[in-house]
C-alpha positions as CSV (number, residue, x, y, z in Angstrom):
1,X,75.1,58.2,88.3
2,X,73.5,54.7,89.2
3,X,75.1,51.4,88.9
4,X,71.9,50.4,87.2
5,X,72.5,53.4,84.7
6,X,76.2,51.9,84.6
7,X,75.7,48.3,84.1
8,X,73.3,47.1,81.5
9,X,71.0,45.1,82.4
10,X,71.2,41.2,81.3
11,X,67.4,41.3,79.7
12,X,68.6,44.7,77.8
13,X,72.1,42.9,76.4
14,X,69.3,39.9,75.7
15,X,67.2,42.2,73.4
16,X,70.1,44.3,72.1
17,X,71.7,40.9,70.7
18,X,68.6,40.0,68.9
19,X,68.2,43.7,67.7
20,X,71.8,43.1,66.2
21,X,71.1,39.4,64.6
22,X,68.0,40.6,63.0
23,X,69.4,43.3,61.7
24,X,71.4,42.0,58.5
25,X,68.1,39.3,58.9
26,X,66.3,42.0,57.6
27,X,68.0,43.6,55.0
28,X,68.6,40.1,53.2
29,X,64.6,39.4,53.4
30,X,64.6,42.8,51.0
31,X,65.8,41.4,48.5
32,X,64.1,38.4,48.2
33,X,61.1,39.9,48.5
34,X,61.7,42.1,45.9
35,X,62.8,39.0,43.8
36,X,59.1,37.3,44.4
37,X,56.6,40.0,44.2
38,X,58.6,41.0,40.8
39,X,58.2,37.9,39.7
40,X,54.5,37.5,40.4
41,X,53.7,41.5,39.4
42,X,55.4,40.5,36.0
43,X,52.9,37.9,35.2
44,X,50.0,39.9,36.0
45,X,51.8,42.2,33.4
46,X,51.8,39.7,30.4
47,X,48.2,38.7,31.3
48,X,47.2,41.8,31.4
49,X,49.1,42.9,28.4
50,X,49.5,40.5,25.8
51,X,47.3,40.9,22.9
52,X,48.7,45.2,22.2
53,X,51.8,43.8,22.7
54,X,51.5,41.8,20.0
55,X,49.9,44.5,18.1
56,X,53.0,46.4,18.9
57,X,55.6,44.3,17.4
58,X,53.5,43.2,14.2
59,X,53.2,47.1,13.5
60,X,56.6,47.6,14.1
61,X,58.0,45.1,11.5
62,X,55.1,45.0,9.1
63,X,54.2,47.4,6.3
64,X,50.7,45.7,6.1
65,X,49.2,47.4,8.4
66,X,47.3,51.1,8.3
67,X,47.3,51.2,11.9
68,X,46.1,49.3,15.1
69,X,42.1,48.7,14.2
70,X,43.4,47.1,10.8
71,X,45.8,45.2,12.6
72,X,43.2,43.8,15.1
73,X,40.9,43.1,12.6
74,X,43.5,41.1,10.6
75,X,45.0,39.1,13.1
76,X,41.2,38.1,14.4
77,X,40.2,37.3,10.7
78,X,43.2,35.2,10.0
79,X,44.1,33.5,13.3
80,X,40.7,34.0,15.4
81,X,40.9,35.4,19.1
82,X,43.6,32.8,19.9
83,X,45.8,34.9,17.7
84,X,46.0,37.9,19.9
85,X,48.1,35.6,22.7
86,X,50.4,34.3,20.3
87,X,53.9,33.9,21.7
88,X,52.6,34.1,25.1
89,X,54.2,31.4,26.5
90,X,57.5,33.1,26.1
91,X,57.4,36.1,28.3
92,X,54.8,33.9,30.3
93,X,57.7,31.8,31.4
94,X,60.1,34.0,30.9
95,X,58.9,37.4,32.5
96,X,58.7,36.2,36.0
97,X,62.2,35.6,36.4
98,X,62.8,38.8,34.4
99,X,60.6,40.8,36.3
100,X,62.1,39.1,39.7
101,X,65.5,40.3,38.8
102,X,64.2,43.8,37.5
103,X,62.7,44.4,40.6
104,X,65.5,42.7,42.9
105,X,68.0,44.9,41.2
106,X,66.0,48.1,42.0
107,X,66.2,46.7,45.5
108,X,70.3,46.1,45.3
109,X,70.5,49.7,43.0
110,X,69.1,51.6,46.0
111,X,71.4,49.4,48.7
112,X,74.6,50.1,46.4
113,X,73.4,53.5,46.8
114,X,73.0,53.7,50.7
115,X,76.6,51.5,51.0
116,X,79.0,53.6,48.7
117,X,77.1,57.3,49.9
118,X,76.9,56.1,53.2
119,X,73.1,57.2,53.7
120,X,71.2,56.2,56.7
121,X,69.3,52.7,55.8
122,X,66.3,54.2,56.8
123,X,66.2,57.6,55.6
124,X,63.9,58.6,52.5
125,X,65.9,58.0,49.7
126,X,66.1,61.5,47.0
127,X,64.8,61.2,43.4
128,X,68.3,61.2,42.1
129,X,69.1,57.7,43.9
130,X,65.6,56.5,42.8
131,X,66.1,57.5,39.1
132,X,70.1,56.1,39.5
133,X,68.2,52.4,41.2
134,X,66.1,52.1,38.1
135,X,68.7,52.6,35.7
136,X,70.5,50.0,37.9
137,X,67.7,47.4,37.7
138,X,67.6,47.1,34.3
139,X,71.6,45.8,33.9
140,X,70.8,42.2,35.0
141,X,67.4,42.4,33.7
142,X,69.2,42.3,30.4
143,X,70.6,39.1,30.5
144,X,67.1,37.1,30.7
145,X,65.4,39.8,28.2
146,X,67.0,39.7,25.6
147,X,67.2,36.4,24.6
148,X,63.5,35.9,25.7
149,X,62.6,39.5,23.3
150,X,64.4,37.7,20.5
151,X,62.3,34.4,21.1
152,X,58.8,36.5,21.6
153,X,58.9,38.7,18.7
154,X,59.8,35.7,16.4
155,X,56.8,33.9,17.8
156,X,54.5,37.5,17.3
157,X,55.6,37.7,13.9
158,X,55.0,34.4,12.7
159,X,51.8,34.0,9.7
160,X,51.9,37.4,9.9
161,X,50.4,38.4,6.1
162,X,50.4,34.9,4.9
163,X,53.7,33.8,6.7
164,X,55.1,30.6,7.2
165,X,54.8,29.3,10.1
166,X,58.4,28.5,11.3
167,X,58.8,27.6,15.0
168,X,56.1,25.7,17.2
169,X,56.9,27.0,20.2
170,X,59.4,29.2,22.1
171,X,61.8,25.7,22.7
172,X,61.7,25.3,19.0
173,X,62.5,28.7,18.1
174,X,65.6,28.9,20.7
175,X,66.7,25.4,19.2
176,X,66.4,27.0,15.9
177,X,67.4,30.3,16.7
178,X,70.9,28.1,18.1
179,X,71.3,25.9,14.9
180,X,71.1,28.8,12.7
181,X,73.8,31.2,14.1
182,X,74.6,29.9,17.9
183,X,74.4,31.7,21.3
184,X,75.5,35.1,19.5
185,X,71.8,34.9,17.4
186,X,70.1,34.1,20.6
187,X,71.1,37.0,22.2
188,X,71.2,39.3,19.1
189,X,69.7,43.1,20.4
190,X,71.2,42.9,23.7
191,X,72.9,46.1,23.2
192,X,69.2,47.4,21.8
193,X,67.7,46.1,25.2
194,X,70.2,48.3,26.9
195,X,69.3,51.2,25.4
196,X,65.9,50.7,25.5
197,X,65.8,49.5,29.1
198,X,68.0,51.9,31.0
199,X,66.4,54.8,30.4
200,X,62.8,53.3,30.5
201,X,63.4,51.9,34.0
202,X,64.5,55.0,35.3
203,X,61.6,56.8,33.5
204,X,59.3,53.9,35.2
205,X,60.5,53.6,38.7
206,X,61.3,57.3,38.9
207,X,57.6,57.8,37.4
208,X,55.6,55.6,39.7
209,X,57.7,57.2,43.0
210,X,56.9,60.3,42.4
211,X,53.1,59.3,41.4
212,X,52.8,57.5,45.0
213,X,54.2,60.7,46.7
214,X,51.6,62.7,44.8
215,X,49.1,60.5,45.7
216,X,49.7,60.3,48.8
217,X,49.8,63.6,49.9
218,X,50.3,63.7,53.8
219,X,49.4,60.4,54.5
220,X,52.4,58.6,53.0
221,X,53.4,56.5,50.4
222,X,53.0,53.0,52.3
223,X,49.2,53.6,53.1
224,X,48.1,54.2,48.9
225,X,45.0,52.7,47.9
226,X,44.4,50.2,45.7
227,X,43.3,52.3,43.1
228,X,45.6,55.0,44.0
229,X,48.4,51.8,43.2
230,X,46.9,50.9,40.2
231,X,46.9,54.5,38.5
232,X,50.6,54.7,39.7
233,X,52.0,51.9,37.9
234,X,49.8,52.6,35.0
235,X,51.5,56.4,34.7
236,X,54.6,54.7,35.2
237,X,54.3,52.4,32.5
238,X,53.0,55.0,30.0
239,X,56.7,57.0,31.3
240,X,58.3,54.3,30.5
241,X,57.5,53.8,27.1
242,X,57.1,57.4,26.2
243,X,61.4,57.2,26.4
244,X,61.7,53.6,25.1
245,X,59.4,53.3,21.8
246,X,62.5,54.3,19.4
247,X,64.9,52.1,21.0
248,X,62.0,49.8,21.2
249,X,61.9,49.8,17.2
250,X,65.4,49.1,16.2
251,X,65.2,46.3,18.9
252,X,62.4,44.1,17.0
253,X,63.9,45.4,14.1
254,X,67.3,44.0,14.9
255,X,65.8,40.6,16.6
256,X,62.9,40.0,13.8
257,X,65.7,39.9,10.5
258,X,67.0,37.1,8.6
259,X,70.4,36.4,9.7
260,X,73.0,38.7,8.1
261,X,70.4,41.7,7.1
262,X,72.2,44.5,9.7
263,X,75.6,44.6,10.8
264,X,74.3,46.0,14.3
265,X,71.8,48.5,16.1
266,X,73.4,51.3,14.3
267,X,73.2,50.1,11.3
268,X,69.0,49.2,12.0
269,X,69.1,52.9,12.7
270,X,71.1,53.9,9.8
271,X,68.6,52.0,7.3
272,X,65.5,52.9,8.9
273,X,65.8,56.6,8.9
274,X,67.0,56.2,5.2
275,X,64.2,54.2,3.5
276,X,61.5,55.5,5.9
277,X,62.2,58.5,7.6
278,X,62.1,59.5,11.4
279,X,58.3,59.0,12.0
280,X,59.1,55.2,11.8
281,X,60.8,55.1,14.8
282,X,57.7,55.8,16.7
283,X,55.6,53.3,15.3
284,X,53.7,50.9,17.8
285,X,53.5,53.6,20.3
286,X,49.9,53.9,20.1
287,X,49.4,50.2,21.0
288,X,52.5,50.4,23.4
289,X,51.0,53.4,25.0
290,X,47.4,51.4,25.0
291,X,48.8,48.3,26.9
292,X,51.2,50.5,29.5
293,X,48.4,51.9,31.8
294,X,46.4,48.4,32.6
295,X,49.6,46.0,32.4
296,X,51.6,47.9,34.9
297,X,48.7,49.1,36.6
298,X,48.1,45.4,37.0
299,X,52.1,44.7,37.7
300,X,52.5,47.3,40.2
301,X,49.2,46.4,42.0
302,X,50.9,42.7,42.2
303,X,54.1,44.0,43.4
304,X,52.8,45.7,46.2
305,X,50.0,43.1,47.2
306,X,52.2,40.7,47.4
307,X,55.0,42.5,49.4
308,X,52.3,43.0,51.6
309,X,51.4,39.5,51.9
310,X,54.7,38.5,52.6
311,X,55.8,41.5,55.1
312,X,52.2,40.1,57.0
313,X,53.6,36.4,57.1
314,X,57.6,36.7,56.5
């Protein structure tokens, strides 16, 4: 054996140093970036998205509707074109930061993953630990949705048939929403968005991975297509909802009532399935199903243009 094969070279203990410093470098730029393009792929959703959303939630907690055509036509008629993006400005300002820590926690639900398994940081992660990350991501999500949901449906419902309108915005509604029964009626249907989140994020993130794969065939996930990305997030979003509709339900339900009308999501539940049966728990799902393909088409496709924007500069 050489002493050169000995004794390390001082240009190799150079570049193994900045190997080593970039290293954790690296893996903290992750999650940031997963923070940004989340936040930037969730307002392409609501733009992309609004007006069936809308449609969604008025179906949900309205009886004066026969369906989504009558409840397009009625919301044009009464409120004009306008009236489809009412309440926007909530998930508007409130999705980025939602969809940012959605996406971030995806990012730290796959790390958690790799840390307490021990897996190798660059081997390809199974569908178990992509199906456990999406469950993950929707934990903090939950703390910025739910008061935001509570806020957005209020707004959506508002002159609905006739109604009064109540709030003027989304600051006045969480001003009122305060006065009238504190932080505790702000975040009223948090447990709801838990139940609906959980297992739509693992249905979504689980659904788009194994779409790319599919898609992808032998060339590999990373070199998808634009169009290939946008059918991807558009089948996840359609998985997504295809678990969360019901949960969906009781949550507009819950976060729509006067103070004081349910003692809880149960109870939602309870009095739903009493007065009008188990087909009610599905209703919106035509107009949910409707908006999933183009809004997450359209999130998904900002996710990943954007990670890619930043990976080229960052």
């Amino acid at each position: 054996m050489s002493a050169e094969q000995v004794i390390p070279s001082p240009a190799s203990l150079v570049e193994k140093s900045v190997q080593i410093k970039e290293e954790p470098k690296a893996s903290a730029n992750s999650g940031v970036k997963s923070f940004l393009s989340g936040g930037f792929g969730g307002i392409c959703l609501v733009a992309a998205g609004h007006p069936l959303d809308l449609i969604k939630v008025r179906l949900q907690t309205s009886n004066n509707y026969t369906g989504i055509v009558d409840c397009f036509k009625k919301t044009i008629a009464r409120d004009g074109f306008r009236g489809l993006y009412r309440g926007l400005s909530t998930p508007l300002i409130g999705v980025t930061p939602i969809f940012a820590t959605c996406f971030w926690g995806y990012d730290m639900g796959k790390k958690l993953q790799i840390w307490a398994l021990g897996l190798d940081p660059n081997a390809k992660l199974s569908m178990g630990n992509i199906l456990f990350a999406g469950g993950f991501s929707a934990i903090p999500a939950t703390l910025l949705m739910a008061p935001t949901e509570r806020i957005k449906c209020l707004l959506q419902i508002q002159g609905d048939a006739g109604g009064v309108q109540k709030y003027k915005g989304p600051i006045d509604a969480a001003i009122g929403i305060f006065k009238e029964g504190g932080m505790r009626s702000l975040f009223r249907g948090t447990g709801a968005t838990l139940l609906r989140d959980v297992p739509g994020s693992v249905a979504y993130f689980g659904a788009y991975e194994f779409a790319k794969a599919a898609l992808s065939g032998n060339s590999g996930p990373d070199t998808l297509s634009p169009m290939a990305v946008l059918v991807a997030g558009g089948l996840a979003g359609m998985a997504n909802w295809a678990v969360a509709i019901p949960p969906d339900v009781l949550k507009s339900r819950l976060q729509t009532a006067p103070e004081g009308t349910y003692k809880g999501v149960a109870d939602v539940f309870t009095h739903l399935i009493r007065t009008e049966g188990p087909g009610a728990l599905f209703r919106g799902l035509g107009p949910a199903m409707l908006r999933a393909f183009p809004a997450n088409a359209a999130c998904f496709l900002g996710v990943e243009a954007s990670l890619k924007f930043m990976n080229q500069i960052w």
